[in-house]
N, C-alpha and C positions, 0 to 999 in steps of 0.2 A: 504493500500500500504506500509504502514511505518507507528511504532509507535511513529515517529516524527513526524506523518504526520496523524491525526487521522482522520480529514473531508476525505482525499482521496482515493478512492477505487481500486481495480482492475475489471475492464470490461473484467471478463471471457464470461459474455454473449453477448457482443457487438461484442469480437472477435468471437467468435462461427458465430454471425449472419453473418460477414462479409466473413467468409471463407467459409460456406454455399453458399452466393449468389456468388461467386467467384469459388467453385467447380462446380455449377451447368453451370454458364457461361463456361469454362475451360475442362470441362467431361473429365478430368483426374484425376487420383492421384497427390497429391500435396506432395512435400517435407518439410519438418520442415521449412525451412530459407521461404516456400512461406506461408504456412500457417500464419505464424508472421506477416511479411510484407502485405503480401495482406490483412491480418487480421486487419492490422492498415491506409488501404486504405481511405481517404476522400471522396471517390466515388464509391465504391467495384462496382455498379451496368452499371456503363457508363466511368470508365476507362480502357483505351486501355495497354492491358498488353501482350507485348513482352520480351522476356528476352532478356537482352544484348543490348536492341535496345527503348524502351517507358522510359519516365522520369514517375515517380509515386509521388501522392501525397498523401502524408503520415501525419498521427498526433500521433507523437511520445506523448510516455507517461509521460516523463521525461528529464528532461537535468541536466547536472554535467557538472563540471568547475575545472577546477585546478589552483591555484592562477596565474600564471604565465599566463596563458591565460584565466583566467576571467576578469582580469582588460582591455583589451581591446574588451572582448563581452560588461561586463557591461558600457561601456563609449561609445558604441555603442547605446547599450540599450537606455540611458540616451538620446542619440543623437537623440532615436528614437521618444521620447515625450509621449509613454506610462506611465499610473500611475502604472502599476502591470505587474507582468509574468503573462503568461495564464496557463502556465503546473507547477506542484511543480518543482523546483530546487534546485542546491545546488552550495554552492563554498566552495573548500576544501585546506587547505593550504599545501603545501606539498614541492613545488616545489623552495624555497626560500632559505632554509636552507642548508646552507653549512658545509659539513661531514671537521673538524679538529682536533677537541680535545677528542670528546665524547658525548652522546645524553644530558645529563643535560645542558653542556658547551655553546655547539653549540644551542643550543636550545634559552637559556638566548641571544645569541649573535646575531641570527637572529631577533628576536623578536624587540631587541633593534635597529639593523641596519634597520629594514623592516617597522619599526612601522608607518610608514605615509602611506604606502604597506595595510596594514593588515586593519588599520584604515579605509581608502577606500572602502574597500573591505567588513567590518564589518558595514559599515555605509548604503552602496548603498543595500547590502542585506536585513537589516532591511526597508528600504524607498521601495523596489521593491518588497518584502514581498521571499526572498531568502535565506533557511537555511544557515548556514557558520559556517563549521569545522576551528577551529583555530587550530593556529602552533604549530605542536605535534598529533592531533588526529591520523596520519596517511595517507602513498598513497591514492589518490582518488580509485583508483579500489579496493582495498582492503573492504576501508571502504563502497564504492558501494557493493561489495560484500557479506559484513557482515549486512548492513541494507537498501537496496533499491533493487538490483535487485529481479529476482522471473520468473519462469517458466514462457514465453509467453511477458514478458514488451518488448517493443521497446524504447529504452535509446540511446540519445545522448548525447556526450560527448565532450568537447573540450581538448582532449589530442587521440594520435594515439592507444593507448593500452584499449580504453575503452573497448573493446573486450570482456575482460576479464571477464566479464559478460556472456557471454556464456556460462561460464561454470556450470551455473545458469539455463543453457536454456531458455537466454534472445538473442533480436536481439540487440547488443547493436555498437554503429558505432562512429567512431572518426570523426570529421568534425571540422571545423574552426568556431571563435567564430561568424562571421555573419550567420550561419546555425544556431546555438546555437540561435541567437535573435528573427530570423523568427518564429522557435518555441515558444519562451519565450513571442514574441509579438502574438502568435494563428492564424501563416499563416500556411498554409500548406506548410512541407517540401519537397522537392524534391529530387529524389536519384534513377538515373539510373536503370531500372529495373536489376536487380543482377542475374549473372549467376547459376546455384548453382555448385558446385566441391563436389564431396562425397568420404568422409575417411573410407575405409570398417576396422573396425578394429575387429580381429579374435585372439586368445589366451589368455594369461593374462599376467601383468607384473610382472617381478619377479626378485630378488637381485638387482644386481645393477642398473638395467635398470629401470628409472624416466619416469614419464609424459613428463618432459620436453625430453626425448628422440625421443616421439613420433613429437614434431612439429622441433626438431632441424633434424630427418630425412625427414620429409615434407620440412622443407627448404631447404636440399639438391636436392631435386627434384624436385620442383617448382620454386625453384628461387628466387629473390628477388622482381620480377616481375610475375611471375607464378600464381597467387594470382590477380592479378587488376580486377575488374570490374566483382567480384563474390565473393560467399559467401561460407566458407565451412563449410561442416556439417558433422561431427563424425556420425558414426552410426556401427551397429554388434554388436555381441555377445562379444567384445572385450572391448566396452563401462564397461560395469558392474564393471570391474575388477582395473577400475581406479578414484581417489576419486572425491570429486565437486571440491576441491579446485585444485585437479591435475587437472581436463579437463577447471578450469579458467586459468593453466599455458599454457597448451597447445591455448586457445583461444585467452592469453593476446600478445601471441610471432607470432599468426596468422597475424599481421601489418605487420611481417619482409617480408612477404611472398606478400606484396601487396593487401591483400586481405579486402576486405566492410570490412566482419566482419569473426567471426565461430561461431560457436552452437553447443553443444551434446543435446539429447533429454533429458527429464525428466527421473528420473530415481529413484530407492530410495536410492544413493548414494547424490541425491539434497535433496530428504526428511529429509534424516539424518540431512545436513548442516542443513538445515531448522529448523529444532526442537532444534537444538544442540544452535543457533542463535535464539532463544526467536520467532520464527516466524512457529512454528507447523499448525497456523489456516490458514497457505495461500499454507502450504505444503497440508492439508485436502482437500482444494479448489482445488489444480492444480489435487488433484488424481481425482476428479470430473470432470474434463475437459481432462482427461490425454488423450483421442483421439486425440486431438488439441495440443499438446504438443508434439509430436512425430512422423515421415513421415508417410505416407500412406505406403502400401506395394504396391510396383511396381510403386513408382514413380522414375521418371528418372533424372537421374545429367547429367548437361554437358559433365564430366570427370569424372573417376571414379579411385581410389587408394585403393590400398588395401595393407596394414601391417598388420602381425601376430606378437603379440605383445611377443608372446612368442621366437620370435627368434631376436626380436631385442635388440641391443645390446648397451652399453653407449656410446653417441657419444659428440664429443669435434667441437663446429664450431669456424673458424678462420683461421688468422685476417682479421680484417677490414673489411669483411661483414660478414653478420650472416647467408648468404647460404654455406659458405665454409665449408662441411661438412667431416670427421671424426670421424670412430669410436675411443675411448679413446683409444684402444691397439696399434692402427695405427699411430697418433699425434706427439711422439714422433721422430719414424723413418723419418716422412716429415717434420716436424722440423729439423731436421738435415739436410735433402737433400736440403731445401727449407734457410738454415741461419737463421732461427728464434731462437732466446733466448731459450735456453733449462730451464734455473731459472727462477723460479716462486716468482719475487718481491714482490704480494702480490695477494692473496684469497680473494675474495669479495663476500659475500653474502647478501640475504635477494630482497630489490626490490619491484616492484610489479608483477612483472613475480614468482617469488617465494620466500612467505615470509609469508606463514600460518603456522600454527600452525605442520602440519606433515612436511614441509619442514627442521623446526626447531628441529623437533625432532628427523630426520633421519641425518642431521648434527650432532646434539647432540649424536646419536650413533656412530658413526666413530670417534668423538673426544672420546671419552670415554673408547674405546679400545686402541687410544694410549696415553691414561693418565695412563690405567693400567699396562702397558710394560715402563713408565716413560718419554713418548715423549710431546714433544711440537711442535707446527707450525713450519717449518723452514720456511716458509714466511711470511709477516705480513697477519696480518687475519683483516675484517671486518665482523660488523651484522649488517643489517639494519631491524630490526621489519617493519613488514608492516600495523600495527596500533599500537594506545594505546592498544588495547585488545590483541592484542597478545603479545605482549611486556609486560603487567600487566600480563598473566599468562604465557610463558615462565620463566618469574621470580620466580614465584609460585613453578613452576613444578621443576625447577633447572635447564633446558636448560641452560638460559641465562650464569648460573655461570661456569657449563661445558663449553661451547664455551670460556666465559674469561677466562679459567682455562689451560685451551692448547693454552693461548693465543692472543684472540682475543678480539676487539675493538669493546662494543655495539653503535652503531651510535643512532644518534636520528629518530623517526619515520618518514621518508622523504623521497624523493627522494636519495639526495645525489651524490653520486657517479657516480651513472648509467645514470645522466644526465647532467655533470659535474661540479656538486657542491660537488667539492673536493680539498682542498689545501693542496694539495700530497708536502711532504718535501723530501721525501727518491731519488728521481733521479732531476737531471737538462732536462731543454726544452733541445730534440734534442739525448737524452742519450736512447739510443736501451734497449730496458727488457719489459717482458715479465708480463703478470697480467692475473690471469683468474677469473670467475665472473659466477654468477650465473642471470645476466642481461637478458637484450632481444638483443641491440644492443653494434655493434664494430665496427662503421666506426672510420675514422682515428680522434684522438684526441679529441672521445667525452667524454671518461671519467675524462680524465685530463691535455687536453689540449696541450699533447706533441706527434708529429707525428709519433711518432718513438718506442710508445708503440702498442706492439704489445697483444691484445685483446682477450682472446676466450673465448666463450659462453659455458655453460655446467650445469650441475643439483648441487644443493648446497654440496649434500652429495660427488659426485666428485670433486669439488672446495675444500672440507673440507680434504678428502684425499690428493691430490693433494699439497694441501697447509702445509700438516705434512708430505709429500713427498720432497718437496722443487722444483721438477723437472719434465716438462711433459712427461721425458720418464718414469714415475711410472703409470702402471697398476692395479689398484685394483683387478682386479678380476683376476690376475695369480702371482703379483710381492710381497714380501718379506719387510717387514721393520726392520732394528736392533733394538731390546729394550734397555733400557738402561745397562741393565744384558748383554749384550752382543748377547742376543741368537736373530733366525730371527724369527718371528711371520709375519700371512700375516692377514690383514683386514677382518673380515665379513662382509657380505652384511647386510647394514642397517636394522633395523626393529623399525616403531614408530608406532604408535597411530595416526588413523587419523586424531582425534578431541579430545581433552581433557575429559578424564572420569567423573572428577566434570565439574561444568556449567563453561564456560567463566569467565573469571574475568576483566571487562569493564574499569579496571582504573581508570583513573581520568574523570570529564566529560569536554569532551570538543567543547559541542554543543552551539549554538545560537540557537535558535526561532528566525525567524522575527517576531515582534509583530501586534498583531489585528489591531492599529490604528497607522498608520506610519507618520499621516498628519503631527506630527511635528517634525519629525528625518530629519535632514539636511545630506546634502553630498557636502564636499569642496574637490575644488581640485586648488592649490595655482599655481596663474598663472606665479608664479617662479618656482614651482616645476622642477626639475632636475628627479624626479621616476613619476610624471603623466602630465598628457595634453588632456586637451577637443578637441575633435576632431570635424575638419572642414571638413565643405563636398566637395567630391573633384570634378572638374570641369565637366559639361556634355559635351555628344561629340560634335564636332562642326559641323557633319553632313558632313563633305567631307573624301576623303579617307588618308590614312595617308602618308602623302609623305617625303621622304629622311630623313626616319630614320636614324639616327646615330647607329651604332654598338656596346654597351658600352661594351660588352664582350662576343667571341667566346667560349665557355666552353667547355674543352676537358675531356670527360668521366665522370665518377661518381660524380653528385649533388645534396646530398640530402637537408634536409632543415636545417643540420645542418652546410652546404659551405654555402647556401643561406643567413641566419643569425642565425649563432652562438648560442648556450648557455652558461653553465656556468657563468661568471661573466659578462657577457649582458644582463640576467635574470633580473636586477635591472632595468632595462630600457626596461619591458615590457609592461608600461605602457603611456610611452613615445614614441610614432612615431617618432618625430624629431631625439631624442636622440639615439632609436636605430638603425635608417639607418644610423648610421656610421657604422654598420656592415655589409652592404649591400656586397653579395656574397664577402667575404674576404676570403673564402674557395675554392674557385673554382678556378680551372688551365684554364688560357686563351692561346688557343691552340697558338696563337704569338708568344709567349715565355717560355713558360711550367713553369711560375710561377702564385702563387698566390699573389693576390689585388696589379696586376701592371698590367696595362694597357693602351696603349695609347690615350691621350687625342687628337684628329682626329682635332683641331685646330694650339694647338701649338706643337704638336708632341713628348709632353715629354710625359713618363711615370710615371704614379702615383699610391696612393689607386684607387681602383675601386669608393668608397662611392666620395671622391672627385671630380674624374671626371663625377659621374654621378650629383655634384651638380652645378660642372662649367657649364653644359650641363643645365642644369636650369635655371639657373641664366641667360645664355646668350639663350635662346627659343628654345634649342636644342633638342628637340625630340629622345628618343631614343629606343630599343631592344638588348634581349638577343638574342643569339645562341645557342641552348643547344644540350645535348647526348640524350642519352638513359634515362626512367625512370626517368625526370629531376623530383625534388621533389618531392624525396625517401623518408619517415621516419616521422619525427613528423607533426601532426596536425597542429603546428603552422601557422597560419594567418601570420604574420610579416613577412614571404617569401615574399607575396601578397602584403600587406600591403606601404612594403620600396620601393620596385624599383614604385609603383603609387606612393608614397610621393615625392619619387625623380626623378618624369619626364618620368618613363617607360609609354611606350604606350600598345608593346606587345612582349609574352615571344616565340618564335619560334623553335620547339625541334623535335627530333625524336619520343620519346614520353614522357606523362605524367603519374605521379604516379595519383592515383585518389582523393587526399585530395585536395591537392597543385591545380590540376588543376579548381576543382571547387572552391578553396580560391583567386586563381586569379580570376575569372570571377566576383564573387563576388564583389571584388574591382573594377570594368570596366574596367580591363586590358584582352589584347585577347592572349588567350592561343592556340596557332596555332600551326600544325606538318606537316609536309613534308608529300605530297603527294604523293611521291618517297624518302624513306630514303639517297638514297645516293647524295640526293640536298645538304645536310648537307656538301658536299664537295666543292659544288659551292661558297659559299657563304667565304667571306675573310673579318676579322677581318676590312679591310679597305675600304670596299664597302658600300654603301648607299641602304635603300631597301625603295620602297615604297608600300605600300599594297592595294590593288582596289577591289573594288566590295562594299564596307561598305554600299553605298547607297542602293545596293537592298541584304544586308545583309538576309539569309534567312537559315530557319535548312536544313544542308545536301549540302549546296550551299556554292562547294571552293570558295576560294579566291585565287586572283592574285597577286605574289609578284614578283615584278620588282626587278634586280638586277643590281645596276649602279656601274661600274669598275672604278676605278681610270683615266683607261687608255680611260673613255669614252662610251666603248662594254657596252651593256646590255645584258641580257637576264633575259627573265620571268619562273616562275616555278609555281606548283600548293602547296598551301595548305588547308589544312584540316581542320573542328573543331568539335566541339560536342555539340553547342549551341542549347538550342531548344528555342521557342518564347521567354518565361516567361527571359532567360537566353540574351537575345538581348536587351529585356526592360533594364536591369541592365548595358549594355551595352553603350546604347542610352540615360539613364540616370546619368552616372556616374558611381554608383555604385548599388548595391540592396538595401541597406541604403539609397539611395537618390531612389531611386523606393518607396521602402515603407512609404515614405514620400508624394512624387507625391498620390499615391494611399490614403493616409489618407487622403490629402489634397482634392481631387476628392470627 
């Protein structure tokens, strides 16, 4: 599976067998995303399989962690009284380091701020027998990329982009770290039976037009929602023509879209990664199974898309969501019509959306052409390498120094930026200007924390022009730049190398082994700690229905999980419950007043933080729910959505609907993730009404619930809502959480 991982195998012929008894039952053609899934079936021969409609129980092959959200799978784990994971895993540091001065700097500074973080982390993985990438290896999906996934794996992940693995021709799926545990403790997982949506892709790409064009025009048309409760899957003669590590961009940006996961088939654009990645004997393997790697012909998609890759063309999404799509020659004029910042503050590249090795080097060609005519950036420039290995050969090859050279700033191997671990000096909170990025996501303020920057998404080699442009009304592919001579020259369309012609150069190493005998690795966690806290299990239900909620906040439009709870400097306190529900929805606009984290406290009438009044509400036995929009917990995998309002007294979250992580992270937790019946109930309901919820007692799948609605003035009325609990999902319910289930159950 991994030459970190020498005892573990790949079960090509387990999945064969399971997808056999699964066609046979099925007597249809199957598509790639069912062959995977039903291939990793716990029951292939007596589970009930509907699409969009059966829970499936699944034994994923793998699970990955990213620090920021491993430390509360692992203190779960811990919680759960198991000696060992059942499946190999990993935790990968990534998420901790803050982009300031440069990759050495910043690297040293993290390490030193984080190191009770890291230590943890380093410690519980050795005791639970769980590799651990330290701080610097690189993005988890990158380094998932380069040494775990593989044609056919089913990989979960605790971060929203684990995706990115598809481009591998893996199933590979973002979930919250109590999914992560179930797996790690050898339950079987659970996961919606998945619709599939099918990408017909027909031409080839060519100049300026990126992979990343392909999923930044899927976003335009899908949505940001478009995507929930299916999988998509690349497929045509248009696949060929795009690399493994382009169709993991296009897979990793498949989250924005709402989507399980995406896939392209096997192909020998994966062979190449393969071979190119020390891992030739498992490329050998998948071409020996390559039927099972690839849809049936004539199997059918829910939905069906088709782009010709030869007509499409560079597109710019933005701001503040990543469906607002834009071709690049367009941006500028609605820029202008729309008031957005025409200057480009600063260019940001790298990521885990795109930060391989051809991203860098088609970057590297655009700067290179205006270092020749004597230009530099007129914007600030970043890079963020998306491991040590690409980062050690970038260097190698002389990217890195071209990119410095016009300008720009190597960050260290991280996240950074793109998840707002950035201490931006060049504007003040509140100060309008503009940044463009070669990211996944642009809602408001997550790259640097100020509302008022305006965001957009787009391929590095555009970010790189763009950014020696100064201005997004510059077109590369028709517009003029002056050299320093004076004269006008216009940009070529990039051309690199897909993968480095010598072998990889792997860096420094920066692996752990857990070791063979762990009996005597200890794991402290200091019960002053301010960055960690053992976690208590939270109360079971008390068996009657839930009466006269308290309303702790109506949510007016867009919440995703970064209004829910925050990143960037909250990031330190994700290992701490207590500590980080004081972030608790501080993003979100309550429709009362059209501000954020003010809310009125429904005893003494004043307004406060949201996190306050949802602890006054505790303190004093106050029960309470959200209100929510559309698509309520939009975007990262993060648990601590879930996690804070059950810390602090939530019962249940009440919305038009739910994004799909979020909504099975609440459940998890024994919070009820409930939606309107009738969308436009969402109008009934007044920040200053009491709701109480009936049915609980004959709680049952498919079976609404009754929400009374009690008015100030006395009136009631009752409305219906909806859930999507099935049994297994009610037990975690009745028991508190699926933590305290699996507990019951060990106990039993």
């Amino acid at each position: 599976m991994s030459h970190f991982e020498p005892n573990e195998y790949i079960r090509y012929d387990l999945l064969e067998k399971n997808i056999n008894i699964v066609r046979k039952r099925l007597n249809r053609p199957l598509t790639l995303s069912e062959k995977i899934v039903y291939g990793h079936l716990d029951d292939p021969t007596n589970q009930e399989i509907e699409r969009g409609k059966t829970y499936l129980r699944l034994r994923p092959d793998r699970v990955a962690m990213q620090d920021a959200t491993a430390q509360m799978a692992m203190l779960q784990f811990i919680s759960s009284g198991l000696p060992k994971v059942a499946v190999p895993s990993t935790i990968h540091c990534d998420h901790l380091i803050e982009a300031q001065l440069g990759g050495e700097k910043d690297l040293r500074r993290a390490k030193d701020i984080n190191q009770e973080v890291y230590n943890f982390l380093a410690t519980a993985g050795a005791k639970y027998g769980v590799g651990f990438w330290r701080p610097g290896s690189g993005i988890i999906h990158q380094i998932i990329l380069e040494n775990y996934a593989y044609p056919g794996v089913l990989l979960i992940g605790t971060d929203s982009h684990t995706p990115n693995g598809g481009g591998l021709g893996g199933i590979c799926i973002g979930v919250g770290g109590a999914d992560a545990v179930d797996v790690m403790a050898g339950i079987p997982w659970e996961l919606k039976c998945p619709k599939v949506i099918g990408v017909k892709l027909t031409g080839s790409l060519s100049g300026w037009t990126s992979p990343k064009d392909v999923i930044l025009k899927v976003a335009g048309i899908l949505t940001v929602k478009g995507g929930t409760g299916a999988i998509v899957e690349y497929h045509g003669p248009g696949v060929d023509s795009i690399s493994c590590t382009g169709m993991a961009t296009i897979c990793n940006m498949g989250a924005e879209i709402g989507a399980t996961t995406s896939v392209f088939p096997y192909n020998h654009r994966m062979k190449k990664y393969l071979d190119k990645t020390g891992r030739a004997d498992i490329a050998h393997l998948a071409d020996e199974f390559k039927d099972h790697l690839v849809p049936d012909p004539g199997c059918h998609y829910d939905q069906l898309i088709e782009i010709n890759l030869s007509e499409l063309k560079p597109h710019i999404n933005g701001p503040f969501t990543p469906d607002l799509a834009h071709p690049v020659a367009e941006v500028g004029t609605v820029a202008e019509k729309e008031g957005w910042p025409l200057d480009i503050r600063v260019g940001l590249i790298g990521s885990c959306t795109n930060s391989s090795y051809e991203d860098m080097g088609r970057s590297a060609a655009v700067a290179k052409q205006a270092l020749a005519h004597g230009l530099k950036c007129k914007s600030q420039f970043t890079i963020t390498p998306g491991s040590e290995q690409i980062r050690a050969t970038i260097e190698r090859d002389g990217y890195a120094q071209i990119l410095r050279d016009v300008g720009g700033i190597v960050l260290a191997n991280a996240c950074g930026p793109c998840i707002g671990q950035w201490d931006r000096k060049d504007i003040k909170k509140g100060e309008k200007n503009t940044i463009v990025t070669s990211y996944n996501r642009n809602f408001t303020g997550r790259n640097d924390a100020n509302p008022e920057t305006h965001a957009f998404v787009t391929s590095p080699e555009i970010v790189t022009a763009l950014a020696i442009a100064g201005t997004l009304k510059f077109n590369p592919e028709t517009d003029f730049l002056t050299g320093k001579d004076g004269k006008k020259f216009k940009l070529e369309a990039p051309d690199a190398d897909e993968l480095p012609r010598a072998e990889f150069d792997p860096g420094q190493d920066t692996y752990q082994h857990p070791p063979k005998d762990s009996s005597g690795q200890r794991v402290d966690v200091s019960p002053t700690s301010q960055r960690l806290q053992l976690l208590e299990p939270f109360d079971k239900w008390d068996g009657k229905d839930l009466e006269d909620l308290q309303i702790l906040i109506k949510v007016k439009g867009k919440c995703t999980t970064d209004h829910i709870s925050a990143a960037g400097p909250w990031l330190k306190f994700r290992g701490h419950l207590d500590n980080i529900s004081n972030n608790l929805l501080i993003g979100a606009i309550n429709i009362e007043n059209g501000k954020a984290n003010s809310v009125r406290n429904a005893v003494t009438q004043e307004f406060g933080p949201v996190p306050d009044t949802a602890r006054y509400y505790k303190k004093h036995g106050i029960r309470w729910v959200v209100v929510g929009d559309e698509n309520y917990g939009e975007g990262s995998s993060r648990e601590h959505a879930a996690l804070e309002p059950r810390h602090l007294g939530g019962r249940a979250i009440i919305t038009k609907s739910f994004a799909r992580i979020h909504e099975t992270n609440l459940k998890k937790q024994g919070l009820l993730p409930l939606t309107f019946a009738d969308p436009a109930d969402y109008n009934k309901i007044h920040p200053v009404d009491k709701l109480t919820i009936q049915g609980l007692k004959d709680f049952a799948p498919g079976k609404p619930l009754k929400c009374v609605i009690k008015h100030p003035n006395g009136t009631q009325e009752t409305i219906l809502l909806n859930h999507t609990f099935n049994e297994t999902q009610i037990e975690w319910f009745r028991a508190g959480s699926a933590l305290n289930r699996m507990k019951e159950l060990q106990h039993q």
